[in-house]
KOLMI-634242 format. One line per field, with one value per residue: x, y, z of N, C-alpha, C in turn; residue in three letters. Coordinates in nm, 2 decimals, decimal comma, always signed. Layout:
REM residues N
nX	[X ...]
nY	[Y ...]
nZ	[Z ...]
caX	[X ...]
caY	[Y ...]
caZ	[Z ...]
cX	[X ...]
cY	[Y ...]
cZ	[Z ...]
zavo	[ALA ...]
This chain:
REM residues 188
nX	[-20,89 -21,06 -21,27 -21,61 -21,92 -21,99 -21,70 -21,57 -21,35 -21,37 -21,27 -21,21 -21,17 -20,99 -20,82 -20,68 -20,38 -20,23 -20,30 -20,16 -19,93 -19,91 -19,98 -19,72 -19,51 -19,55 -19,51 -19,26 -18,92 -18,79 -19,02 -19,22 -19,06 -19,02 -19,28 -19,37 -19,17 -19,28 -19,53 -19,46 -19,33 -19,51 -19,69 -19,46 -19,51 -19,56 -19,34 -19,11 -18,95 -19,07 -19,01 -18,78 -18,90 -18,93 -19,14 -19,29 -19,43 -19,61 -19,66 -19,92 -19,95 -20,08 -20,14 -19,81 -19,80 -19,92 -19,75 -19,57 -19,68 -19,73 -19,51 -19,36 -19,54 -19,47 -19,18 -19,14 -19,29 -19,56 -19,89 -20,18 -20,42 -20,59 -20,74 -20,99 -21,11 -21,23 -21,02 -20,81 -20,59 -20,51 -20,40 -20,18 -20,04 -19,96 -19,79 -19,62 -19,47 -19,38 -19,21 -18,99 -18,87 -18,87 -18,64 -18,54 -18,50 -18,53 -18,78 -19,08 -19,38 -19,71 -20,04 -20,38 -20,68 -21,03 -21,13 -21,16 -21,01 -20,73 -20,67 -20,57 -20,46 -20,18 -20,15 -20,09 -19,89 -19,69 -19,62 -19,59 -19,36 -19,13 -18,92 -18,95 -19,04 -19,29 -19,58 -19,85 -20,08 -20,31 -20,60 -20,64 -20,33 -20,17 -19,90 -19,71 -19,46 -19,32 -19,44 -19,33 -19,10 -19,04 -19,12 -19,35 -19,66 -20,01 -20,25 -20,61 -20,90 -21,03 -20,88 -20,66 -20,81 -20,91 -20,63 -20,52 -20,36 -20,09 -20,03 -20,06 -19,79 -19,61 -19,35 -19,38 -19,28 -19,42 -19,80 -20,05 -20,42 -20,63 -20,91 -21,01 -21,24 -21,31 -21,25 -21,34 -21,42 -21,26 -21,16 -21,19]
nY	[-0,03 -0,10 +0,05 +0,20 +0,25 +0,52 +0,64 +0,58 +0,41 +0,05 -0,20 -0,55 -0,73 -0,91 -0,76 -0,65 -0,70 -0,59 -0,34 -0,24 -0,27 -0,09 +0,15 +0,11 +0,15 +0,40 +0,55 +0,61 +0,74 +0,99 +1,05 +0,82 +0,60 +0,66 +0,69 +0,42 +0,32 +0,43 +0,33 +0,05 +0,06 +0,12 -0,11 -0,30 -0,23 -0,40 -0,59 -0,41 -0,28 -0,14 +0,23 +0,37 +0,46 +0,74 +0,68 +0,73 +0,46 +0,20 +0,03 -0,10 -0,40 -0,36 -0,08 +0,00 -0,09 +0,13 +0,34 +0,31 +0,34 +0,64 +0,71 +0,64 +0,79 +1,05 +1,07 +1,01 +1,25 +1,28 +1,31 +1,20 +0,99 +0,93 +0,70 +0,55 +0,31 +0,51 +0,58 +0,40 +0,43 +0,66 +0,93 +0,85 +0,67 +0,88 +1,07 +0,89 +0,91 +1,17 +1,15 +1,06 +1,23 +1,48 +1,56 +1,68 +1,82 +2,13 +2,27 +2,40 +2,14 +2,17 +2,08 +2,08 +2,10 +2,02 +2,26 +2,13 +1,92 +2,02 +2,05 +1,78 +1,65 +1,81 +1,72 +1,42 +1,50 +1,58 +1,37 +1,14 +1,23 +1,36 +1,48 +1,67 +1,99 +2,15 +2,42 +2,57 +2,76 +2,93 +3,12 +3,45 +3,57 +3,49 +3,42 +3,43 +3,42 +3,31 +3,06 +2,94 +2,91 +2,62 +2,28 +2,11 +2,32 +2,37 +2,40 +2,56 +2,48 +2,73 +2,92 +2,91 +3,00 +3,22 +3,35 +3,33 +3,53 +3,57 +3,30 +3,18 +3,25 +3,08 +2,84 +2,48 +2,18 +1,94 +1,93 +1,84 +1,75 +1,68 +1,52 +1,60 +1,66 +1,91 +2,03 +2,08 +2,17 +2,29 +2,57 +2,58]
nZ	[-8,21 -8,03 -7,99 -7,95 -8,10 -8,04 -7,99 -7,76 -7,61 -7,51 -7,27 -7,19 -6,92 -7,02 -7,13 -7,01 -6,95 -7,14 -7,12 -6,92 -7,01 -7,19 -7,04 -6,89 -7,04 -7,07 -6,86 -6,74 -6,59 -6,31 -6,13 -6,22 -6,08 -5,82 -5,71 -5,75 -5,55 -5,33 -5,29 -5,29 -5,00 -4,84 -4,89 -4,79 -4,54 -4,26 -4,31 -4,18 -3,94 -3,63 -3,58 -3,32 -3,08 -2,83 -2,53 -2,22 -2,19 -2,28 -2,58 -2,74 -3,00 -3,20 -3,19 -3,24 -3,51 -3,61 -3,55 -3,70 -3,97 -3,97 -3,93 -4,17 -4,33 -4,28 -4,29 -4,56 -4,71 -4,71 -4,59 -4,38 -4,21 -3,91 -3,80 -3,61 -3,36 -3,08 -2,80 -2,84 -2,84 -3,06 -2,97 -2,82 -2,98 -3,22 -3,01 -2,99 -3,23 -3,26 -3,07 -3,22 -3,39 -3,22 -2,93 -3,12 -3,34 -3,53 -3,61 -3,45 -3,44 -3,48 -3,27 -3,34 -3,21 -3,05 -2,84 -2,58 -2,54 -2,51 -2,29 -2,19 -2,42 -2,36 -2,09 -2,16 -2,31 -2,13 -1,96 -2,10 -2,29 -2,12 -2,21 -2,45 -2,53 -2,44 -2,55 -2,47 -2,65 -2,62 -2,48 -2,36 -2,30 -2,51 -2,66 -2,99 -3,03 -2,80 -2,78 -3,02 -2,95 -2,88 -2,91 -2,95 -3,00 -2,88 -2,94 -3,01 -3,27 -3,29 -3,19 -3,40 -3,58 -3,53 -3,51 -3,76 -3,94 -3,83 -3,82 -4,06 -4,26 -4,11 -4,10 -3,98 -3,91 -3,85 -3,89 -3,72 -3,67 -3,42 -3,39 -3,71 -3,84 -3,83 -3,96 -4,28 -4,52 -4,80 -4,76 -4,47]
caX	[-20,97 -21,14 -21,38 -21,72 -22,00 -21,99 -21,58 -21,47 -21,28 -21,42 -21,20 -21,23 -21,06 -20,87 -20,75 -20,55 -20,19 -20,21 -20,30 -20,06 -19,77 -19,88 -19,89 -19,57 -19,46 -19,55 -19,51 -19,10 -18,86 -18,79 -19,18 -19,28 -19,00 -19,07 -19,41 -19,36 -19,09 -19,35 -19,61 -19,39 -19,28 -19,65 -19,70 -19,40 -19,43 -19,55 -19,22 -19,07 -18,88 -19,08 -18,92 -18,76 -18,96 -18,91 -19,21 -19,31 -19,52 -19,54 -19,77 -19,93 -19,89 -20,15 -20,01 -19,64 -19,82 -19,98 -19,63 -19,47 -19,74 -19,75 -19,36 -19,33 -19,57 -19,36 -19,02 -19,21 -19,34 -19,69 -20,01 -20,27 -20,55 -20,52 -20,84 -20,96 -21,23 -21,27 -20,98 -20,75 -20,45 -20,43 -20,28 -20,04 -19,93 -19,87 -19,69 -19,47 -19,43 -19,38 -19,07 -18,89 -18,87 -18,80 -18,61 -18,37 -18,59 -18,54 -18,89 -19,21 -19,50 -19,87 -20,14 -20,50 -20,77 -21,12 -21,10 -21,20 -20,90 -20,62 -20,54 -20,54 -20,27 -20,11 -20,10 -20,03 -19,72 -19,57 -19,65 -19,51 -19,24 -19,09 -18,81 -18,99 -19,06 -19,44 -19,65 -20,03 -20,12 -20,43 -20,63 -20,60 -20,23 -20,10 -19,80 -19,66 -19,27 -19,28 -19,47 -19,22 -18,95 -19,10 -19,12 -19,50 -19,76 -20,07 -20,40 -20,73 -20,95 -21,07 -20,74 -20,62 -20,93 -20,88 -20,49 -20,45 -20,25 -19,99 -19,96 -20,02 -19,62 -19,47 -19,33 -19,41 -19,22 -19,55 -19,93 -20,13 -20,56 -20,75 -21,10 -21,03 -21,45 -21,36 -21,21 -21,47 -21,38 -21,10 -21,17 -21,13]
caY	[-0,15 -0,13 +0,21 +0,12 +0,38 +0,64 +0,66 +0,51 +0,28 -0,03 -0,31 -0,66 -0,76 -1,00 -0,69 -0,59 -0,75 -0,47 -0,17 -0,23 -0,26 +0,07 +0,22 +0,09 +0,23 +0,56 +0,63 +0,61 +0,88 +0,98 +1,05 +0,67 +0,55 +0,75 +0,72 +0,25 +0,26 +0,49 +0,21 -0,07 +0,05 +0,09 -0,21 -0,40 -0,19 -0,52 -0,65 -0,28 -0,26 -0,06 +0,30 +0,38 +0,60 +0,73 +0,72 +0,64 +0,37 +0,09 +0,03 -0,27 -0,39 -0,25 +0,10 +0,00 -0,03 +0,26 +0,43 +0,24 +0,37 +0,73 +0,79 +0,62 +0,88 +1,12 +1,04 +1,09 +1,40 +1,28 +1,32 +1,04 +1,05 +0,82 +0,67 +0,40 +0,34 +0,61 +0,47 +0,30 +0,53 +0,71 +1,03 +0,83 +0,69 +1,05 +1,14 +0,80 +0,94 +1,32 +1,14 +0,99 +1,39 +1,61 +1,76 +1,71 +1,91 +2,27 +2,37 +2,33 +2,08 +2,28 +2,05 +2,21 +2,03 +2,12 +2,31 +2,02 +1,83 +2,08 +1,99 +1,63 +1,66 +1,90 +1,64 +1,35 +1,48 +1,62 +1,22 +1,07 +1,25 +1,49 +1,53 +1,73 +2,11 +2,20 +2,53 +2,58 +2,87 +2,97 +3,24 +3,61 +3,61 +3,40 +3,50 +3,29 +3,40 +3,23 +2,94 +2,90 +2,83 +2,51 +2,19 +2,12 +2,36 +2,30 +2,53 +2,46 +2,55 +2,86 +2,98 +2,92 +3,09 +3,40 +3,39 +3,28 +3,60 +3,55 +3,20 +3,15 +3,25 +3,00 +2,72 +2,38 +2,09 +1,90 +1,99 +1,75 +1,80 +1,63 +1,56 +1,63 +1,66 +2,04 +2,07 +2,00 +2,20 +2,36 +2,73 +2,58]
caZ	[-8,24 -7,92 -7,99 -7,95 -8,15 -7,95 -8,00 -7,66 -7,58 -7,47 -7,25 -7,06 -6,80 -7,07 -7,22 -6,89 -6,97 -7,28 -7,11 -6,82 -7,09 -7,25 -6,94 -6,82 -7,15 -7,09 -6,74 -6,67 -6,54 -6,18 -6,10 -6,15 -6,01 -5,69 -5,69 -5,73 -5,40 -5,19 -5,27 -5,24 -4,92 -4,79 -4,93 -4,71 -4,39 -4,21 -4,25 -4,16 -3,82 -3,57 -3,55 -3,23 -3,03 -2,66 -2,45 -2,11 -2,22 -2,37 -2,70 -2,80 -3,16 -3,34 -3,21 -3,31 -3,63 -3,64 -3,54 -3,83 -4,07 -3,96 -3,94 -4,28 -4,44 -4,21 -4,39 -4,71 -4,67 -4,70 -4,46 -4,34 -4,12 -3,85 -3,80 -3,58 -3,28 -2,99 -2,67 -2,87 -2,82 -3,12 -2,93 -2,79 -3,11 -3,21 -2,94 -3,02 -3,35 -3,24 -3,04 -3,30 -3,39 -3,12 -2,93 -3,23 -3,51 -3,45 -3,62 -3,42 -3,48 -3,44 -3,30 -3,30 -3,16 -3,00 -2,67 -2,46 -2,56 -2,51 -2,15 -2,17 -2,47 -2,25 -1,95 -2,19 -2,33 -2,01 -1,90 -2,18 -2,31 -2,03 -2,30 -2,55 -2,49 -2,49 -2,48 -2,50 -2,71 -2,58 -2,40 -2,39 -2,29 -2,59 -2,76 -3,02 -3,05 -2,68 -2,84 -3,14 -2,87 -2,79 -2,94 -2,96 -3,00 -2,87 -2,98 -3,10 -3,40 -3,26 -3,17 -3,49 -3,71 -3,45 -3,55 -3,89 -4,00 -3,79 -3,79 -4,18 -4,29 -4,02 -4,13 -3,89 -3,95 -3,86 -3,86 -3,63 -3,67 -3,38 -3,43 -3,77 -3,89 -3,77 -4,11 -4,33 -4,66 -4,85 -4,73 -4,35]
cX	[-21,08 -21,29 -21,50 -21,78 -21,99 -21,80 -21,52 -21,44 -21,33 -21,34 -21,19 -21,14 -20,93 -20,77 -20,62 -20,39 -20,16 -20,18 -20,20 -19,92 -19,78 -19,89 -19,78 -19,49 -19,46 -19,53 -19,32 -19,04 -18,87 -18,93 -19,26 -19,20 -19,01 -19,19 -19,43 -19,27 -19,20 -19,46 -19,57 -19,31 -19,38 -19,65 -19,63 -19,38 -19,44 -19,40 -19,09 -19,04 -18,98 -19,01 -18,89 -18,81 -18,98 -19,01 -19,23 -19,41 -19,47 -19,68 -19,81 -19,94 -19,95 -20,09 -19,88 -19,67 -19,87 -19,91 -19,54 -19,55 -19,77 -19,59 -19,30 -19,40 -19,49 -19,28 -19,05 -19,26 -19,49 -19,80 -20,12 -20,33 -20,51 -20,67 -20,88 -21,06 -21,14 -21,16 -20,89 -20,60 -20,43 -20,35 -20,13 -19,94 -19,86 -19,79 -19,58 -19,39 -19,32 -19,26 -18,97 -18,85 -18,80 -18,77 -18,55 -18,39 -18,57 -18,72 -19,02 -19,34 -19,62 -19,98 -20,27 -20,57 -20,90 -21,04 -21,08 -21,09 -20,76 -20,53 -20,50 -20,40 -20,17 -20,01 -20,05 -19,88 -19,61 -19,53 -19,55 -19,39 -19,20 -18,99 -18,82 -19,11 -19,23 -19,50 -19,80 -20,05 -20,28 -20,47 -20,58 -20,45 -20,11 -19,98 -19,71 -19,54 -19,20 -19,33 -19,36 -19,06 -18,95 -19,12 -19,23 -19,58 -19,88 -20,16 -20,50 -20,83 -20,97 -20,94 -20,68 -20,63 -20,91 -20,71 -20,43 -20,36 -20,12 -19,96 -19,95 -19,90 -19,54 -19,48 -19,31 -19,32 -19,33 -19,69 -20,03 -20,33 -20,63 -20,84 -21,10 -21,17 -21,42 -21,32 -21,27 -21,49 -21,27 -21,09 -21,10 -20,99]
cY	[-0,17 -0,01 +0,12 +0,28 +0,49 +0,72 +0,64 +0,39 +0,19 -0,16 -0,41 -0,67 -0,86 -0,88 -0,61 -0,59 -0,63 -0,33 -0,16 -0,22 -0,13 +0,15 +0,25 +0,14 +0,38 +0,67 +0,56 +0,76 +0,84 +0,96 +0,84 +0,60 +0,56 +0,70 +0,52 +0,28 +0,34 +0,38 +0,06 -0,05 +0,09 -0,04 -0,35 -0,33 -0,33 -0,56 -0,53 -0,30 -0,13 +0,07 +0,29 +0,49 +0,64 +0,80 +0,65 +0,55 +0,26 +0,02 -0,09 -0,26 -0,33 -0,11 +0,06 +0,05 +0,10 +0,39 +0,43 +0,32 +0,57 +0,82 +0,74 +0,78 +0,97 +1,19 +1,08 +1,20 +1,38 +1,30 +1,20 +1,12 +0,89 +0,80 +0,56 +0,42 +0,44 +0,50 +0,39 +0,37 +0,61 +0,84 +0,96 +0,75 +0,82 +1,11 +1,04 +0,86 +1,10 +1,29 +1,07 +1,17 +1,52 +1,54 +1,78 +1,78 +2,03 +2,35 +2,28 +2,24 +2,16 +2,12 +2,08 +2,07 +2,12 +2,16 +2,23 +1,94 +1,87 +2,01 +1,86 +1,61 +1,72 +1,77 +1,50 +1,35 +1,49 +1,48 +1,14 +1,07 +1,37 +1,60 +1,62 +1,86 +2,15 +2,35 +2,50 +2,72 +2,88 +3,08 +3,40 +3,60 +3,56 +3,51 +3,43 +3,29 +3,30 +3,08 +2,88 +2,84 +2,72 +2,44 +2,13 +2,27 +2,35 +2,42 +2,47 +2,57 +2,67 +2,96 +3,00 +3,03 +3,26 +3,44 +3,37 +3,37 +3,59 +3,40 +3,15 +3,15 +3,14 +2,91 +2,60 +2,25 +1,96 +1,98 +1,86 +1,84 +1,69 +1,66 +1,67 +1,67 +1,81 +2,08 +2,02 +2,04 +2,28 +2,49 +2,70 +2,53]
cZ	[-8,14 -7,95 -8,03 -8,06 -8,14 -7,96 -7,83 -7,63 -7,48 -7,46 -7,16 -6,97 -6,88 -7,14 -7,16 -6,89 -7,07 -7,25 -7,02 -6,90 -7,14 -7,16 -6,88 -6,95 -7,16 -6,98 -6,68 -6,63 -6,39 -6,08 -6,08 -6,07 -5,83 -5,62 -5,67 -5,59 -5,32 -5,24 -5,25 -5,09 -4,81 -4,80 -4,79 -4,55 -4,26 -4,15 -4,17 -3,98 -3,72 -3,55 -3,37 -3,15 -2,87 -2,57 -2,30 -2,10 -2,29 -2,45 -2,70 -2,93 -3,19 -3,30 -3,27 -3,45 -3,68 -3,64 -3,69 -3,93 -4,07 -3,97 -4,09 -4,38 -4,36 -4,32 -4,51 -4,77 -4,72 -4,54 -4,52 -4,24 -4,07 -3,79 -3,73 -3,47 -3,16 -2,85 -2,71 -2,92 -2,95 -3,08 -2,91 -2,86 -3,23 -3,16 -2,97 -3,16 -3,40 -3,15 -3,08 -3,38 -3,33 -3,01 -3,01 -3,30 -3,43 -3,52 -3,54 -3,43 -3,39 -3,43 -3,24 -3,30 -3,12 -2,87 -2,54 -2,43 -2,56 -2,39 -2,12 -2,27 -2,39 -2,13 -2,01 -2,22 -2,26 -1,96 -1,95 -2,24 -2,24 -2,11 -2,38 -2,44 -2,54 -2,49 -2,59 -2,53 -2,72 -2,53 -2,46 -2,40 -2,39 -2,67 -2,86 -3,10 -2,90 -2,77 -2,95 -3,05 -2,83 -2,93 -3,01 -2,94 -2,98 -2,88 -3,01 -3,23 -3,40 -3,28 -3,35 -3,63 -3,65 -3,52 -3,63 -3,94 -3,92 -3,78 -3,95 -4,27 -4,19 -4,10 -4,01 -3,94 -3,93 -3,84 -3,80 -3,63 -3,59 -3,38 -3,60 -3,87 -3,85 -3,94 -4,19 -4,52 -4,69 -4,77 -4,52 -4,33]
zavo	[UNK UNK UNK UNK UNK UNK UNK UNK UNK UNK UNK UNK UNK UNK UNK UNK UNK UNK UNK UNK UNK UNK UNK UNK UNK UNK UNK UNK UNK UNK UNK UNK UNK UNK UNK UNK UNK UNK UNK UNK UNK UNK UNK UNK UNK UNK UNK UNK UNK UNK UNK UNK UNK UNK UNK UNK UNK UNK UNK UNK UNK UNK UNK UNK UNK UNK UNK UNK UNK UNK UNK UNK UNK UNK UNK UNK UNK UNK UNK UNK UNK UNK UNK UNK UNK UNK UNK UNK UNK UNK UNK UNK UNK UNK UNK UNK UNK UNK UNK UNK UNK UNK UNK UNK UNK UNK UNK UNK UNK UNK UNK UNK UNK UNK UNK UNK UNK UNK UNK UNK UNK UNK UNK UNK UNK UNK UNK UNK UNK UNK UNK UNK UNK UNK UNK UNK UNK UNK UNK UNK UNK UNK UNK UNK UNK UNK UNK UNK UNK UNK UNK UNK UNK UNK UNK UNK UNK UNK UNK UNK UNK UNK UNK UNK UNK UNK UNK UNK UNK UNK UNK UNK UNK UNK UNK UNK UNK UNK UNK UNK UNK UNK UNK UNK UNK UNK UNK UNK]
């Protein structure tokens, strides 16, 4: 009833209550059900319990939330971009998030960064979480069956683009991309 000349469908905003029922009509099964509690549970992280996470620091809210919102997609097996001004901890809500994690996970999380920014991850995590096993896969002498025994990985783009055949079959239990802008299309 709605098809305009052209044969599309043409509808107001009064016509919303209609299409939401024939939606909700046609989208059931485990998939929508799935797909309404991972939005309803974005939705209520607010009210959501901080996870517990063991650093030698201590956050201020907006990081809690940004712990809350990153170990939720986590759990879910989704990815997020953590986004926010220049100085406002997001490493060190990563590393809060990277220790609700390990040392318990036996597979490694990989995070690549520029070059500039290796050794400061390096020196934050030894800082913050002494608990959690690090190596820096870098330089000529890198070897990355030594790196795989370790907890964190820490590399950067270069590194990566130089050693994608060997690092492309591992399996990571996380993938961390600082200064993500280095990845800029599908192929990278």
């Amino acid at each position: 009833d709605k098809k305009d000349t052209t044969g599309k469908v043409r509808i107001t905003i009064f016509d919303l209550p209609e299409v939401e029922e024939l939606i909700a009509s046609k989208i059931t099964g485990d998939f929508a059900r799935h797909a309404r509690s991972l939005l309803d549970g974005l939705n209520n992280l607010t009210h959501d319990a901080v996870p517990t996470y063991k650093v030698n620091a201590t956050l201020r809210r907006y990081q809690d939330e940004g712990v809350k919102w990153i170990k939720y997609l986590y759990d879910n097996g989704l990815g997020g971009c953590l986004a926010d001004d220049m100085g406002l901890g997001k490493t060190l809500q990563t590393i809060a998030v990277l220790s609700t994690i390990y040392p318990a996970c036996d597979r490694p999380a990989l995070v690549v960064m520029p070059r500039t920014l290796l050794f400061n991850w390096e020196k934050e995590l030894r800082r913050f979480v002494p608990q959690i096993s690090v190596h820096t896969y870098y330089g000529p002498g890198r070897d990355i069956s030594t790196a795989l025994g370790c907890n964190i990985i820490l590399t950067t783009y270069a590194t990566v683009r130089n050693d994608i055949e060997k690092l492309r079959g591992l399996d990571f239990e996380y993938i961390i991309l600082d200064e993500s802008q280095n990845i800029k299309n599908v192929g990278a």
